[in-house]
C-alpha positions in Angstrom: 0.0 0.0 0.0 2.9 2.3 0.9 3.7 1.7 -2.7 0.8 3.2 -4.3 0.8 6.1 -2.4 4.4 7.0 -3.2 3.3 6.5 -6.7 0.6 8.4 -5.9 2.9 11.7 -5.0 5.3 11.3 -7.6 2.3 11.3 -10.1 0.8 14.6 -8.5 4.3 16.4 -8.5 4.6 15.2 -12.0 1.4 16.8 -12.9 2.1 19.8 -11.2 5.1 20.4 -12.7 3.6 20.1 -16.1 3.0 24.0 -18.0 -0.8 23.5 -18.5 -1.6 22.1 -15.1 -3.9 23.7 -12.7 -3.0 23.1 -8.8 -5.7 23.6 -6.5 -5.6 22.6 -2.6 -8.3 22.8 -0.3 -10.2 22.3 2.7 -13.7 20.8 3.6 -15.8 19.2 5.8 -17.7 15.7 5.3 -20.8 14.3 6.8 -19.8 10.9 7.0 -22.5 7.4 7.0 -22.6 3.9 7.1 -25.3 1.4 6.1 -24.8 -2.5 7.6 -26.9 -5.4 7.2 -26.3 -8.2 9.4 -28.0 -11.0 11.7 -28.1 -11.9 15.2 -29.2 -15.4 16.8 -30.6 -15.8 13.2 -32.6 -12.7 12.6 -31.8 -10.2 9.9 -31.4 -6.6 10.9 -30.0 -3.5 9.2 -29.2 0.0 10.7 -27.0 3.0 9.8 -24.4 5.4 11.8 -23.6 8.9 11.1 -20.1 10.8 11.8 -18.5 13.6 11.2 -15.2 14.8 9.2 -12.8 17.4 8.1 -10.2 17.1 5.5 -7.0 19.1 3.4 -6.0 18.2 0.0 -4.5 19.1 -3.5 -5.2 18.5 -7.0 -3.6 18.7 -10.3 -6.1 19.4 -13.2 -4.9 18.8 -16.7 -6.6 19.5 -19.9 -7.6 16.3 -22.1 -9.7 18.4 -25.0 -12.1 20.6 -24.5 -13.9 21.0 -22.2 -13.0 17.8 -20.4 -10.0 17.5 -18.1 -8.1 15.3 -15.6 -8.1 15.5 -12.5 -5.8 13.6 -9.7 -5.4 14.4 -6.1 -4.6 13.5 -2.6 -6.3 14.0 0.6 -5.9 13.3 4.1 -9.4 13.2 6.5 -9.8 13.1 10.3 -13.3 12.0 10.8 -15.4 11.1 14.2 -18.3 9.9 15.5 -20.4 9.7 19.1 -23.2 7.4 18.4 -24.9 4.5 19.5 -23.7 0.9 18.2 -27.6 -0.2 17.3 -26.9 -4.4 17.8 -24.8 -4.1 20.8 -27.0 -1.0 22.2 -24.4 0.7 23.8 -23.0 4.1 23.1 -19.3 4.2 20.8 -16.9 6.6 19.8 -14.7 6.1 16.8 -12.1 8.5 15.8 -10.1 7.8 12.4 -7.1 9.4 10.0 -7.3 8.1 6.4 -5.2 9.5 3.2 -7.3 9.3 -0.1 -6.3 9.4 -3.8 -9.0 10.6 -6.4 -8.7 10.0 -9.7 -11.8 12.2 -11.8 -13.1 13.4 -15.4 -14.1 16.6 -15.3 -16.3 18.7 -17.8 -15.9 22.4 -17.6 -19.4 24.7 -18.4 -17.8 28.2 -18.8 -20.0 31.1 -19.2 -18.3 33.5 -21.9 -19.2 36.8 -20.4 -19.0 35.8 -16.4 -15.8 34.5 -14.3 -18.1 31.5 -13.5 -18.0 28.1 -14.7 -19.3 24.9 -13.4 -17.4 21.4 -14.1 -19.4 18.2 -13.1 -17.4 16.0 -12.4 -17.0 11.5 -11.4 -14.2 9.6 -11.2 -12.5 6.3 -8.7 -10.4 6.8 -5.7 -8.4 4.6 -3.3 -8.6 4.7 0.7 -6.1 4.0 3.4 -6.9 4.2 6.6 -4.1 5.3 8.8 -5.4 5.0 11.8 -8.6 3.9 13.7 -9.6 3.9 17.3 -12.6 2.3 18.8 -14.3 3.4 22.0 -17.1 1.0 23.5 -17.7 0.2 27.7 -15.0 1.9 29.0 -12.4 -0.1 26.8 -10.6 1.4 23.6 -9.6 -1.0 20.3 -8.2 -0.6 18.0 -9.7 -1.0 14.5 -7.5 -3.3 12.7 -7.1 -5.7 15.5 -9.3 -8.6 14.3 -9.1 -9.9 17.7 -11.4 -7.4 18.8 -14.1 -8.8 16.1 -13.5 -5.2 14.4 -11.0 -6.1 11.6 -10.8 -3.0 9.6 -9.5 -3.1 5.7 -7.0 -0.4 5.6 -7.3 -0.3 2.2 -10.9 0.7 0.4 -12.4 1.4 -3.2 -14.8 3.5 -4.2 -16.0 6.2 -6.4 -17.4 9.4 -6.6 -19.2 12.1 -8.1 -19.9 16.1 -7.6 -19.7 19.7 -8.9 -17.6 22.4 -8.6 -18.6 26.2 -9.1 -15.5 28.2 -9.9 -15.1 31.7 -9.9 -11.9 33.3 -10.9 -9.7 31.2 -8.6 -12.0 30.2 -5.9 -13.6 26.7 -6.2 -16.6 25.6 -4.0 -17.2 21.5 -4.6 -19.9 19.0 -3.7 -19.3 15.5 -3.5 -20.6 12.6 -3.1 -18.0 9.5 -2.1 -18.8 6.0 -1.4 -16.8 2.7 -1.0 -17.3 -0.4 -3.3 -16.1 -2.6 -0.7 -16.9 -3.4 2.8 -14.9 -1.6 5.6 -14.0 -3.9 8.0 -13.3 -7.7 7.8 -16.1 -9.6 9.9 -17.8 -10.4 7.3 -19.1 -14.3 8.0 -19.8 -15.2 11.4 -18.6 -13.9 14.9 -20.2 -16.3 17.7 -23.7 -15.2 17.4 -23.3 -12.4 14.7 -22.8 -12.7 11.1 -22.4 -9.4 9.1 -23.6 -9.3 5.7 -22.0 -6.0 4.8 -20.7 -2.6 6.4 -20.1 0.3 3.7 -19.2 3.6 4.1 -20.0 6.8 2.2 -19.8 10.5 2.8 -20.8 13.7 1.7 -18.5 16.5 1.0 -18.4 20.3 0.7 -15.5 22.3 0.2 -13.5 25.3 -0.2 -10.2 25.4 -2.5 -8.2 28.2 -4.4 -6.3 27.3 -7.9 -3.1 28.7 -9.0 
C-alpha cells in the first residue's frame, strides 16, 4: 500500500510540474455514513451510523480536450463519531485518519461573459486508513485488531461524483464518495453475529483556491 501512495505523489508532482496544469488545494468538511446489514441469533437486521469529518487536499487538473479534463489528487481526512452501536445498544466513539487518492473526469461549463464556470465531475479513488480507534464500555480498540471482532480493511475502493462552481480562482465543490467494498473484515460469522456488509460513504463540501 505504501507503494501506491508514493506513486501516488510522484504522479501529483509530475502533474504539477507540467505547463498546463492547474493546482488547487483545499479544505472541507464531510458528513460521513454507514449502512450494515447483518444477523443476530438468526434474525436479519440493518441499521445506519452517522459521523463527522474534516479534510485538506490538493489536485492537479490537466486539460484532455475541450472541455473535459483530468483531475488527480490527494487527501488526508480526520473523521469522528459519538453514536450509538444499534446491535450491541451501547454508546461508541470512533475516531479515524485516512489518506485518499482521487482520480476524476471533469467537464468544464464556462459562461463567456461571467468569471463562472461549473465542471461536473466523477471519477474512482483509493482509501487508506491510517489509523482507527474504537471506543465501547470503558475499553478502547483498536480498529484493525481482528481480535477485537472489528477487523478494519486499511485499504478501500470507491467512487465518486460532484460539482464544482469556480469563480476566478476560488472553487466551492460538492461530493458525493462512497466505498465499493466493505470496511471492515467480519464479514461471516462472529459467535452469534454474522455481518452481511458494512459500507461507508460520505458527503463532502468544500473550499479550494487554484493557482
Amino acid at each position: 500500500m505504501k507503494r501506491i501512495f508514493i506513486i501516488a505523489i510522484v504522479l501529483l508532482m509530475t502533474l504539477s510540474s507540467a505547463a498546463q496544469t492547474t493546482k488547487e488545494v483545499y479544505v472541507g468538511y464531510s458528513r460521513v455514513m454507514n449502512h450494515y446489514e447483518f444477523s443476530q441469533w438468526g434474525r436479519k437486521m440493518s441499521g445506519s451510523g452517522y459521523g463527522n469529518g474534516v479534510e485538506a487536499g490538493i489536485n492537479a487538473i490537466r486539460p484532455i480536450t475541450k472541455p473535459l479534463a483530468l483531475s488527480f489528487g490527494l487527501q488526508t481526512m480526520y473523521g469522528w463519531d459519538d453514536g450509538v452501536a444499534e446491535f450491541l445498544n451501547v454508546r461508541e466513539t470512533d475516531q479515524f485518519i485516512k489518506f485518499l487518492v482521487p482520480v476524476s473526469l471533469l467537464c468544464e461549463i464556462r459562461s463567456s461573459k461571467t468569471n463562472f464556470a461549473i465542471e461536473p465531475f466523477a471519477g474512482l479513488d483509493c482509501s487508506f486508513y491510517a489509523y482507527g480507534k474504537c471506543k465501547r464500555r470503558g475499553q478502547t480498540y483498536d480498529w484493525f485488531d481482528g481480535k477485537n471482532s472489528l477487523g478494519v480493511n486499511r485499504i478501500q475502493f470507491g467512487w465518486h461524483i460532484g460539482a464544482n462552481i469556480v469563480y476566478k480562482r476560488y472553487v466551492f465543490t460538492m461530493n458525493f464518495q462512497e466505498d465499493f467494498t466493505n470496511i471492515d473484515g467480519i464479514e461471516g460469522r462472529v459467535g452469534s453475529f454474522h455481518e452481511y456488509s458494512n459500507h461507508w460513504a460520505n458527503i463532502e463540501l468544500r473550499i479550494g483556491y487554484r493557482f
